[in-house]
mmCIF file of the N, C-alpha and C atoms, coordinates in Angstrom:
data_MODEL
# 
_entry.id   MODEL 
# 
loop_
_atom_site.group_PDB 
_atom_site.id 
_atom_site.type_symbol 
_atom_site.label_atom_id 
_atom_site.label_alt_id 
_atom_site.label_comp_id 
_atom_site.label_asym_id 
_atom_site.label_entity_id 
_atom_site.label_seq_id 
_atom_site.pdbx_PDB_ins_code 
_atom_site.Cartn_x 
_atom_site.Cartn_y 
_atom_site.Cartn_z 
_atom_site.occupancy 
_atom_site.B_iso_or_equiv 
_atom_site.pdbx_formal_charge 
_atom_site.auth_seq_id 
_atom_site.auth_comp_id 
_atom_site.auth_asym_id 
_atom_site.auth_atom_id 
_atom_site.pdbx_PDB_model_num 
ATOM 1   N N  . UNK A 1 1  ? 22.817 6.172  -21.383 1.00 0.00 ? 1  UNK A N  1 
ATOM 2   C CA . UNK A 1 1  ? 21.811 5.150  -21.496 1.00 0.00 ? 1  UNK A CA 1 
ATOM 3   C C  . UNK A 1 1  ? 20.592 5.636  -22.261 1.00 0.00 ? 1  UNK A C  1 
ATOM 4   N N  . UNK A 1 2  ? 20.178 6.988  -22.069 1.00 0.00 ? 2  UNK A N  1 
ATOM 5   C CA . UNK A 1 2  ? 18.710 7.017  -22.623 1.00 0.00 ? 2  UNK A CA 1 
ATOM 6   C C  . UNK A 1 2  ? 19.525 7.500  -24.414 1.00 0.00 ? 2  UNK A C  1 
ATOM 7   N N  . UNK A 1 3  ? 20.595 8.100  -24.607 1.00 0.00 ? 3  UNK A N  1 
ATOM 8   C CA . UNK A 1 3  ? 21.074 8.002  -26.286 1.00 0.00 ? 3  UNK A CA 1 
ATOM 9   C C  . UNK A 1 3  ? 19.921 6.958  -27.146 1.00 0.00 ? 3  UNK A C  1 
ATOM 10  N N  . UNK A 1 4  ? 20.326 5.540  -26.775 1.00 0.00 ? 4  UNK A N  1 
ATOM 11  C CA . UNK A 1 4  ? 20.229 4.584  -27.899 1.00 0.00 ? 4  UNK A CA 1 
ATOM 12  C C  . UNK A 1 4  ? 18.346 5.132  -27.938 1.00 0.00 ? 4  UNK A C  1 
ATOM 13  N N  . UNK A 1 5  ? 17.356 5.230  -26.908 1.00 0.00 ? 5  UNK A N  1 
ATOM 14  C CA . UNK A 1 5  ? 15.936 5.811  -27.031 1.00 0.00 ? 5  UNK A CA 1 
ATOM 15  C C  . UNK A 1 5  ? 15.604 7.046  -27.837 1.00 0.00 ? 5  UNK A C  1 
ATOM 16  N N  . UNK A 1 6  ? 16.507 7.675  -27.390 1.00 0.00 ? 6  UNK A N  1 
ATOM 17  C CA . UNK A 1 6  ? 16.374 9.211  -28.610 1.00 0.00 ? 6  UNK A CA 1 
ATOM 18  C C  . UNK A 1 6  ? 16.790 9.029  -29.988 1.00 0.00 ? 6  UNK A C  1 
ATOM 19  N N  . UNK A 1 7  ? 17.874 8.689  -30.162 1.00 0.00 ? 7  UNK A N  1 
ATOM 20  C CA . UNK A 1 7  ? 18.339 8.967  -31.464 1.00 0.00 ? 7  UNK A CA 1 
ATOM 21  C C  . UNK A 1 7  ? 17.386 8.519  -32.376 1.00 0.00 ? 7  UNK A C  1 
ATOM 22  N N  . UNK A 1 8  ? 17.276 6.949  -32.494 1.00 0.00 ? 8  UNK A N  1 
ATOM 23  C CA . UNK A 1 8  ? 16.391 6.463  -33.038 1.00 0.00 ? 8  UNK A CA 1 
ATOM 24  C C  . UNK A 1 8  ? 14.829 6.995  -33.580 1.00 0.00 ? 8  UNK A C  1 
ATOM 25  N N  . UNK A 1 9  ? 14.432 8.025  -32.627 1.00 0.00 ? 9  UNK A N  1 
ATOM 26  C CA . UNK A 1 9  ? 13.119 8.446  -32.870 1.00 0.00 ? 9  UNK A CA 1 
ATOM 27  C C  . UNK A 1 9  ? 13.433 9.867  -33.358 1.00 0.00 ? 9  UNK A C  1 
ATOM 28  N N  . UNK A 1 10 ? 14.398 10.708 -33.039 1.00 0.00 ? 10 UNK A N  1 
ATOM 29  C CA . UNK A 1 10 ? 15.213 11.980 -33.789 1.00 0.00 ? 10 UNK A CA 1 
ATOM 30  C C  . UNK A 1 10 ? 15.553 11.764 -35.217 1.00 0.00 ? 10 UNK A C  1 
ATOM 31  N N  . UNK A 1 11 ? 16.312 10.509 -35.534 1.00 0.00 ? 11 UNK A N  1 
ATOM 32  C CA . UNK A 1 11 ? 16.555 10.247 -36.951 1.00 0.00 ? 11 UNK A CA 1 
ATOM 33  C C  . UNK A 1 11 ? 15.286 9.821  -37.664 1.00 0.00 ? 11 UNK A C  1 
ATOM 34  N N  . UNK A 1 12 ? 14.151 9.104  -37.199 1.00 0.00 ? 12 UNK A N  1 
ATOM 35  C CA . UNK A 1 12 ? 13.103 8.753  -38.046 1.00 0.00 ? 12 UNK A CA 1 
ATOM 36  C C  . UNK A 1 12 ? 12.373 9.869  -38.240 1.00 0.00 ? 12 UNK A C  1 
ATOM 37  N N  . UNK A 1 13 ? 12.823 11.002 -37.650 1.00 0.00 ? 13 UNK A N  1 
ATOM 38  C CA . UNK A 1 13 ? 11.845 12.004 -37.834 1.00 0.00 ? 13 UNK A CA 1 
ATOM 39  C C  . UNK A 1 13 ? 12.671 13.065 -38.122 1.00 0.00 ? 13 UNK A C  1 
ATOM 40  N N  . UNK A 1 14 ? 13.379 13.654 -38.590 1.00 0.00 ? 14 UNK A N  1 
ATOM 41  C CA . UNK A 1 14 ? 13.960 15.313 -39.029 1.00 0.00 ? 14 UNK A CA 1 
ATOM 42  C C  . UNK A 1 14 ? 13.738 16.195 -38.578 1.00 0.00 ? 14 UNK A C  1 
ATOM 43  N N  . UNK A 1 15 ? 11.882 16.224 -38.926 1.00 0.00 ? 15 UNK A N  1 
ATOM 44  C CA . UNK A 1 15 ? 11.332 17.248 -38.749 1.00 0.00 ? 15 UNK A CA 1 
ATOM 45  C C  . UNK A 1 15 ? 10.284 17.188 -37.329 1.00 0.00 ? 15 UNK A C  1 
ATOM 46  N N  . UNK A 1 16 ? 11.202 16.865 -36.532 1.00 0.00 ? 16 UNK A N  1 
ATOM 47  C CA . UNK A 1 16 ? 10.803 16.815 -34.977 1.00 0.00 ? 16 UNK A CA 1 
ATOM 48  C C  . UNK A 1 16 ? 11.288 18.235 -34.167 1.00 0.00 ? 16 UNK A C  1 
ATOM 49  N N  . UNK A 1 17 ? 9.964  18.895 -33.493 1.00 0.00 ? 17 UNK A N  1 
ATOM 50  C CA . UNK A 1 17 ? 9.568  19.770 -32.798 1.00 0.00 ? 17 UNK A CA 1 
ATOM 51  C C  . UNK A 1 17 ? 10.345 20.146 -31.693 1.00 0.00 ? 17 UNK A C  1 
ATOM 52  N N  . UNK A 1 18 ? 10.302 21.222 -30.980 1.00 0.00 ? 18 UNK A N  1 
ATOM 53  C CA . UNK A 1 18 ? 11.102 20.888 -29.671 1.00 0.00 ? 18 UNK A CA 1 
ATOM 54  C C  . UNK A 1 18 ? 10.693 20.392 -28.639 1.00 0.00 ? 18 UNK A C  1 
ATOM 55  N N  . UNK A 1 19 ? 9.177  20.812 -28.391 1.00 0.00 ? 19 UNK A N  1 
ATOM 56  C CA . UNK A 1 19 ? 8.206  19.921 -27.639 1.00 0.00 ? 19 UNK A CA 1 
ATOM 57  C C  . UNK A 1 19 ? 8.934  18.513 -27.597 1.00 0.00 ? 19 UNK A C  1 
ATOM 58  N N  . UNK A 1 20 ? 8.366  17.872 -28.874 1.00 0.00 ? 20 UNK A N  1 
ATOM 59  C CA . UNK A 1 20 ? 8.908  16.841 -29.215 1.00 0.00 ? 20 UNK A CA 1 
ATOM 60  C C  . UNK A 1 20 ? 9.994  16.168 -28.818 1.00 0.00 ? 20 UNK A C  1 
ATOM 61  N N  . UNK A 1 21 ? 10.848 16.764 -28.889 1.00 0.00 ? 21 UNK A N  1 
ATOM 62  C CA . UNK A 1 21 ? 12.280 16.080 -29.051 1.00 0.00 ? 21 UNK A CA 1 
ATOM 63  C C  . UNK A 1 21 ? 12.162 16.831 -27.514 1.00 0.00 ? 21 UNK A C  1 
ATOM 64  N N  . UNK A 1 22 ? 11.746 17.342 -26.430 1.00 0.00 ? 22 UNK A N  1 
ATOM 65  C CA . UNK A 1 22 ? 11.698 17.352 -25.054 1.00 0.00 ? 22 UNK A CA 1 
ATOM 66  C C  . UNK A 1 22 ? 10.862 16.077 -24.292 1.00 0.00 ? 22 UNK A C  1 
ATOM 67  N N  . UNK A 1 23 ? 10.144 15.928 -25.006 1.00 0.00 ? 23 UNK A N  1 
ATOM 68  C CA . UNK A 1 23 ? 9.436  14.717 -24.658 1.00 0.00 ? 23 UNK A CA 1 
ATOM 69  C C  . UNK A 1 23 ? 10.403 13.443 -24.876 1.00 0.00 ? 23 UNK A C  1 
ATOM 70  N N  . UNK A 1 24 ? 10.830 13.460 -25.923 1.00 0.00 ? 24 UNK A N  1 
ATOM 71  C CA . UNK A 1 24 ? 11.973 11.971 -26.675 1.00 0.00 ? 24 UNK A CA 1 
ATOM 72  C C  . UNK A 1 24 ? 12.940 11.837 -25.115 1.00 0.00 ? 24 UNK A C  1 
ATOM 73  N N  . UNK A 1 25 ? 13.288 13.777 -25.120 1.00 0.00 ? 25 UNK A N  1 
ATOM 74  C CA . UNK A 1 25 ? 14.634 12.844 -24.233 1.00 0.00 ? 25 UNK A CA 1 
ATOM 75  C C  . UNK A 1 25 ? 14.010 12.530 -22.773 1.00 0.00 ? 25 UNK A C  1 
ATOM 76  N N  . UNK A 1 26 ? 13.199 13.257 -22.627 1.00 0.00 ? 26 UNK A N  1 
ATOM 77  C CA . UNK A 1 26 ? 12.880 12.882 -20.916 1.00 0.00 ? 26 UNK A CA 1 
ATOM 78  C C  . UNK A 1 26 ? 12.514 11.507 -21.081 1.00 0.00 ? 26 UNK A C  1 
ATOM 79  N N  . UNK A 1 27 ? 11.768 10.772 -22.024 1.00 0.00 ? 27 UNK A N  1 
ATOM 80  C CA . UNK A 1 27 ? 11.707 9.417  -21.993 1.00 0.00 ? 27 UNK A CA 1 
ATOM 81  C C  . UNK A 1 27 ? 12.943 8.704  -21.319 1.00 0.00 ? 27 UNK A C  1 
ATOM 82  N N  . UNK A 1 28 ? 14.013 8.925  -22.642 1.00 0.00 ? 28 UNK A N  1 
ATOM 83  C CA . UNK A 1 28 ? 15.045 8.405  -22.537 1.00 0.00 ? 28 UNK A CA 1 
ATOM 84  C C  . UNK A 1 28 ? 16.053 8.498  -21.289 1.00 0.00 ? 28 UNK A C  1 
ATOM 85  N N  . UNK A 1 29 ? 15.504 9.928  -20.441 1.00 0.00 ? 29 UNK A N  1 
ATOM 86  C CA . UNK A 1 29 ? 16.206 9.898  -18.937 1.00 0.00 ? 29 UNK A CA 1 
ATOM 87  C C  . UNK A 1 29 ? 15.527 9.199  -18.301 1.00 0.00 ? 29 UNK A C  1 
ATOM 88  N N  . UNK A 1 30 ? 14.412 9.182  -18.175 1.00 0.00 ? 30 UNK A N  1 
ATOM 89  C CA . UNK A 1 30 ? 13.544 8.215  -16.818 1.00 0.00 ? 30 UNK A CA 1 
ATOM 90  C C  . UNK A 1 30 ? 14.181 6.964  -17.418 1.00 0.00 ? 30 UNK A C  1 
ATOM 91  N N  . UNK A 1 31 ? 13.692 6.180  -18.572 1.00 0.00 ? 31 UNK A N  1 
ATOM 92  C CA . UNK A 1 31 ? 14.684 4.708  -18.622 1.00 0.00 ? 31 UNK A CA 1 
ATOM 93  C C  . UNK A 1 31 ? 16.224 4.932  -17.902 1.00 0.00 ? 31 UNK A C  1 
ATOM 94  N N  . UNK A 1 32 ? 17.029 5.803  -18.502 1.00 0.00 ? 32 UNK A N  1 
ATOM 95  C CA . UNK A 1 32 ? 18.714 5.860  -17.950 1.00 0.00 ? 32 UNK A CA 1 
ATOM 96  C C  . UNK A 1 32 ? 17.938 5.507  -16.671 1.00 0.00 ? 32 UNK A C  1 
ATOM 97  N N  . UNK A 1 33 ? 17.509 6.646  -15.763 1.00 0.00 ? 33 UNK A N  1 
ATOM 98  C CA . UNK A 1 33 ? 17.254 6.708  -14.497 1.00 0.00 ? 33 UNK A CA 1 
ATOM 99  C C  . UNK A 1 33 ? 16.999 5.232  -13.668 1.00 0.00 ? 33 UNK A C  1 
ATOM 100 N N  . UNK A 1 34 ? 15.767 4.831  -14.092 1.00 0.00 ? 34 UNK A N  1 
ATOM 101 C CA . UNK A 1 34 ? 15.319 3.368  -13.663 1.00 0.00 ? 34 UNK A CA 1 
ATOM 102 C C  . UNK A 1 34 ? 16.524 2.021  -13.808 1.00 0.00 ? 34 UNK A C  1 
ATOM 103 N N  . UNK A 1 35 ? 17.404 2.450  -14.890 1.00 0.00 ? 35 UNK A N  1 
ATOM 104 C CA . UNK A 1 35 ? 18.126 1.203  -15.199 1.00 0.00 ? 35 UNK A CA 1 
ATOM 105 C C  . UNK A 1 35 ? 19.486 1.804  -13.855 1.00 0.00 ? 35 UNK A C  1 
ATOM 106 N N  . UNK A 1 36 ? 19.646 2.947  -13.822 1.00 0.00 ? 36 UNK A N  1 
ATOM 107 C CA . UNK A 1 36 ? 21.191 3.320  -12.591 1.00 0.00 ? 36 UNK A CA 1 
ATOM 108 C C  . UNK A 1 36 ? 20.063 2.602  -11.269 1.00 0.00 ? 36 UNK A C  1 
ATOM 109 N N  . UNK A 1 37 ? 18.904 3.054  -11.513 1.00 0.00 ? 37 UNK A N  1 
ATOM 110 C CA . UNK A 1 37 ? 18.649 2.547  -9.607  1.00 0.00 ? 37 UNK A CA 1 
ATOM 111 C C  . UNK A 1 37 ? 18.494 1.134  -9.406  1.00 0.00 ? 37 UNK A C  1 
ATOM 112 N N  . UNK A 1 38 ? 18.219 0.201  -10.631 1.00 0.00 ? 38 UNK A N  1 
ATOM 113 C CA . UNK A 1 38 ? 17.843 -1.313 -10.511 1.00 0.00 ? 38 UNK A CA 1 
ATOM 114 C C  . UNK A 1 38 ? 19.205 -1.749 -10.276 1.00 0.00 ? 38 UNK A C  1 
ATOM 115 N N  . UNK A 1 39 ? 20.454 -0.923 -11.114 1.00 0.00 ? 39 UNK A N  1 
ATOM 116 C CA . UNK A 1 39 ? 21.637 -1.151 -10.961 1.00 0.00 ? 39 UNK A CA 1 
ATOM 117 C C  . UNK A 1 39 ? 21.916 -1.328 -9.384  1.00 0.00 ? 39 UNK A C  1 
ATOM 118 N N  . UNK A 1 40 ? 21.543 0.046  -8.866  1.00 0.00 ? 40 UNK A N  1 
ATOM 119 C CA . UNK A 1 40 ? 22.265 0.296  -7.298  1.00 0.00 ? 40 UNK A CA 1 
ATOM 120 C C  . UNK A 1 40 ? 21.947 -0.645 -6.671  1.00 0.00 ? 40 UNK A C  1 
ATOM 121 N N  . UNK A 1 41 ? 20.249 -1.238 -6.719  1.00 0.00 ? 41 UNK A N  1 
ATOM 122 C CA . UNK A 1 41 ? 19.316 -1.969 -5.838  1.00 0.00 ? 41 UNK A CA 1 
ATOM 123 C C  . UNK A 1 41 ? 19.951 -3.612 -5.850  1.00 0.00 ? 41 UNK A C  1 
ATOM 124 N N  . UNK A 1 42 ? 20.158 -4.082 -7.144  1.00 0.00 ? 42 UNK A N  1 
ATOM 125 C CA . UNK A 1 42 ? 21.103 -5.526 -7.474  1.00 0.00 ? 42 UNK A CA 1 
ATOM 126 C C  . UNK A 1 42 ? 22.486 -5.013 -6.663  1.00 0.00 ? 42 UNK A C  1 
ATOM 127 N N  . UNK A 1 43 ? 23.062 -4.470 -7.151  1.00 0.00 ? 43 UNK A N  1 
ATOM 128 C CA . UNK A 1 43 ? 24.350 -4.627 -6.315  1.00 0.00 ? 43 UNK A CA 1 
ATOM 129 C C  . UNK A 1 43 ? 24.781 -3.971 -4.984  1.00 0.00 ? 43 UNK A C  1 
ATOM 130 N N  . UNK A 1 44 ? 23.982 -3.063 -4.934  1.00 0.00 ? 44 UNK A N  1 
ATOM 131 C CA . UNK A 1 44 ? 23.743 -2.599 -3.583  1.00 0.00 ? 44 UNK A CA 1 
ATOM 132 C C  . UNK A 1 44 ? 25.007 -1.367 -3.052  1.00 0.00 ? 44 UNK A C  1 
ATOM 133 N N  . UNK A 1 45 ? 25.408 -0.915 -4.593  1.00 0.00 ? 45 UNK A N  1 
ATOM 134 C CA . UNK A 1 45 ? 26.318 0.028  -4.614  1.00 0.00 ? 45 UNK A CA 1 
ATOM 135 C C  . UNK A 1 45 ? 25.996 1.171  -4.969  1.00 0.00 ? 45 UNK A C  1 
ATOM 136 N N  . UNK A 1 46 ? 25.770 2.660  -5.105  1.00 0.00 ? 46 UNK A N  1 
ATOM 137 C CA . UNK A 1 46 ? 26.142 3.274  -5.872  1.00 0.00 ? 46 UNK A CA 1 
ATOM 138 C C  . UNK A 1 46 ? 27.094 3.689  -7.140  1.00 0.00 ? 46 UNK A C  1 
ATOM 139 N N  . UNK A 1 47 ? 25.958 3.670  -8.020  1.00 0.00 ? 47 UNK A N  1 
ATOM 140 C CA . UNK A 1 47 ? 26.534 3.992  -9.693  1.00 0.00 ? 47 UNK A CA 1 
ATOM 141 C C  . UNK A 1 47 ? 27.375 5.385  -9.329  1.00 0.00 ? 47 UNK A C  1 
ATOM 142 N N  . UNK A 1 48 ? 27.120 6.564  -8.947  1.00 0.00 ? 48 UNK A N  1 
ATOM 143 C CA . UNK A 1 48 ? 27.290 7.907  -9.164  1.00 0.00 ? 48 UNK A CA 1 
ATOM 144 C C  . UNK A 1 48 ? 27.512 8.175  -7.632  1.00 0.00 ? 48 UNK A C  1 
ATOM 145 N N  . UNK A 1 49 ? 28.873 8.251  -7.414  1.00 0.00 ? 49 UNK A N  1 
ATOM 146 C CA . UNK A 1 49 ? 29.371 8.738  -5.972  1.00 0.00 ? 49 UNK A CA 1 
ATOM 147 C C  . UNK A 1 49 ? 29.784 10.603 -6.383  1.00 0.00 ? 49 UNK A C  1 
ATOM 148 N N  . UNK A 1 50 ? 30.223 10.778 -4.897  1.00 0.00 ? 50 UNK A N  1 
ATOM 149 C CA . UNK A 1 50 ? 30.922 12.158 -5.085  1.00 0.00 ? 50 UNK A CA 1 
ATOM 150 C C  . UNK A 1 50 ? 31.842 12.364 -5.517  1.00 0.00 ? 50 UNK A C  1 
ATOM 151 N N  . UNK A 1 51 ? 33.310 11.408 -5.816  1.00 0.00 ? 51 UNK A N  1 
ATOM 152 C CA . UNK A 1 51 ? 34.460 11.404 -6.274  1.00 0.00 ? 51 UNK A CA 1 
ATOM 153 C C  . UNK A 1 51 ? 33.834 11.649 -7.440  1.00 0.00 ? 51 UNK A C  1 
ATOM 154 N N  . UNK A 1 52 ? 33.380 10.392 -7.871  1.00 0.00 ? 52 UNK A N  1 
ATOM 155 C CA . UNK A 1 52 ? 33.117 10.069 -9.780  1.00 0.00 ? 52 UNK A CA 1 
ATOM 156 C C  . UNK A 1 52 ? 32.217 11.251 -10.068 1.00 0.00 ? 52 UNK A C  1 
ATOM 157 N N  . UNK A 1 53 ? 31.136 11.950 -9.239  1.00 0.00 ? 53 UNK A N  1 
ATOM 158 C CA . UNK A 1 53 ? 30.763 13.167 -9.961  1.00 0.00 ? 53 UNK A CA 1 
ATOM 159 C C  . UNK A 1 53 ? 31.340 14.176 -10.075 1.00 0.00 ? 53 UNK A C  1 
ATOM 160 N N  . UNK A 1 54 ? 32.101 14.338 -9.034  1.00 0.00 ? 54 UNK A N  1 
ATOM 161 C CA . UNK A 1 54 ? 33.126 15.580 -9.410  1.00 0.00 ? 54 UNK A CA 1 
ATOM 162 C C  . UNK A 1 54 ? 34.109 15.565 -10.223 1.00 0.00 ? 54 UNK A C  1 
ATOM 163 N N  . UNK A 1 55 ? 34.414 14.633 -10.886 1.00 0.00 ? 55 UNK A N  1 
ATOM 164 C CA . UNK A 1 55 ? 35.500 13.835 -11.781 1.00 0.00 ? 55 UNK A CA 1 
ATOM 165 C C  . UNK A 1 55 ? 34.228 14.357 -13.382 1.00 0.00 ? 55 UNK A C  1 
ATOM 166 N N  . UNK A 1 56 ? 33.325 14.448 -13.467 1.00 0.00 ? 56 UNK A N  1 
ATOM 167 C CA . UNK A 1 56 ? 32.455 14.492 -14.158 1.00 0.00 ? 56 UNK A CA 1 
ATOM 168 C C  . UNK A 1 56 ? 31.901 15.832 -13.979 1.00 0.00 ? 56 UNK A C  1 
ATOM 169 N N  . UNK A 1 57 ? 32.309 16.760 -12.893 1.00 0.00 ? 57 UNK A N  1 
ATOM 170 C CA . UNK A 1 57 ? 31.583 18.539 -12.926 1.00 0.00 ? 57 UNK A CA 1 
ATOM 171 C C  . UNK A 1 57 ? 30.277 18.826 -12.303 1.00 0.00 ? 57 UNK A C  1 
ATOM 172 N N  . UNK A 1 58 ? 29.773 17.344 -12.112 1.00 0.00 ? 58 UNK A N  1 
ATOM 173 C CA . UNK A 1 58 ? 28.417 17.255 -11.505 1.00 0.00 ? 58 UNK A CA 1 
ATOM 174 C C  . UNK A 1 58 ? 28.327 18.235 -10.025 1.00 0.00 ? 58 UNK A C  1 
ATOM 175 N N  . UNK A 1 59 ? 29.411 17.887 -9.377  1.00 0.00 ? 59 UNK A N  1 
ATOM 176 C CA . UNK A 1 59 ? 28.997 18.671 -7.851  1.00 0.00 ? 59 UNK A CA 1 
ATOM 177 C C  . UNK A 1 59 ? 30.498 19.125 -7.716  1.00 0.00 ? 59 UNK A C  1 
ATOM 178 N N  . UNK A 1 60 ? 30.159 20.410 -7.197  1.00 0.00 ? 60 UNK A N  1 
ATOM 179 C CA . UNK A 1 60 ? 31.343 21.423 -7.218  1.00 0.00 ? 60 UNK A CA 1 
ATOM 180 C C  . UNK A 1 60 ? 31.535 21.066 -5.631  1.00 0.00 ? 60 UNK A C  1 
# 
């Protein structure tokens, strides 16, 4: 989710910093972030269980 926020501001710029481009993506995680919990909160499910993260490497 936060991709489509970064790229966009990575490609208009080349010559982007690391600062920078640390700042771009944490943007782009807090949006991901906010959009999985509005998700959970509407449907009242969890996006990211323990099966599906471990299926993903997240939790050993």
């Amino acid at each position: 989710m936060g991709t489509p926020i970064q790229k966009p501001n990575s490609e208009s710029n080349p010559d982007i910093t690391l600062p920078e481009n640390r700042t771009v993506a944490k943007q782009g995680g807090t949006i991901a972030g906010n959009a999985r919990k509005q998700i959970e909160k509407k449907s009242g499910k969890k996006v990211i269980t323990k099966s599906s993260a471990k299926r993903l490497k997240l939790i050993k």
